[in-house]
N, C-alpha and C positions, 0 to 999 in steps of 0.2 A: 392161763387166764390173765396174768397178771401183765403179758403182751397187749392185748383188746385193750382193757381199762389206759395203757400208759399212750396206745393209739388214737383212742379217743380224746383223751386229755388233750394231746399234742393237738389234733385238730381244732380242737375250742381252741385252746391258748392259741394259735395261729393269729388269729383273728382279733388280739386281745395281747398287751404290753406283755411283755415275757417276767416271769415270774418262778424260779424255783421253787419259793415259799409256798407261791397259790398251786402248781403242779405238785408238790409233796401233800398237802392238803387234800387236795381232788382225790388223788389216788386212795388216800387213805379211806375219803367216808365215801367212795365208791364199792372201793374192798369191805368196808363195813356193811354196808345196804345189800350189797351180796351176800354176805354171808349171814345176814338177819330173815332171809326168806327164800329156800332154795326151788318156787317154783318156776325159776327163769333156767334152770339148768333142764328138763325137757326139752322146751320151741327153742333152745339155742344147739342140744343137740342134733334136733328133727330140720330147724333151720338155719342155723348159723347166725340167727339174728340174736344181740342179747338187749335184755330187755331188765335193765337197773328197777330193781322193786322203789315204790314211793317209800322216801326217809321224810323225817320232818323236816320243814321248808325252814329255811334260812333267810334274812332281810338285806344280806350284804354282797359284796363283790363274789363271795365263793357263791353264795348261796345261785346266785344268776348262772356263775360260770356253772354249776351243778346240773341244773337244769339244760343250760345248751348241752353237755356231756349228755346227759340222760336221752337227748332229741334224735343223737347221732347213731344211725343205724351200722352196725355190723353187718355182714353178708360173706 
């Protein structure tokens, strides 16, 4: 799982100044929000899509980058 979440990331960050700090971040309250509500683990096993449960919204650079990560479909 921990592959998806570090693929997504990279996708965002692509598009956005490179950032270790903000890719260690990402990963983490992606991994968090996953693991606060486990009904994305069915439609991702039925379809491979995963679907990041809503965390509380943030007002800064992560918070946006979060949100484009969260947009990004798996398949």
């Amino acid at each position: 799982m921990e592959d998806i979440i570090e693929q997504e990331v990279r996708a965002v960050l692509a598009s956005s100044p490179p950032s270790l700090h903000n890719r260690i971040i990402l990963v983490g309250k992606l991994i968090d929000a996953l693991e606060s509500d486990a009904g994305w683990v069915e439609l991702y096993g039925i379809t491979g899509e995963l679907i990041v449960p809503i965390t509380h919204d943030e007002e800064d650079e992560i918070g946006e980058l979060l949100e484009k990560v969260k947009k990004v479909r798996v398949i």
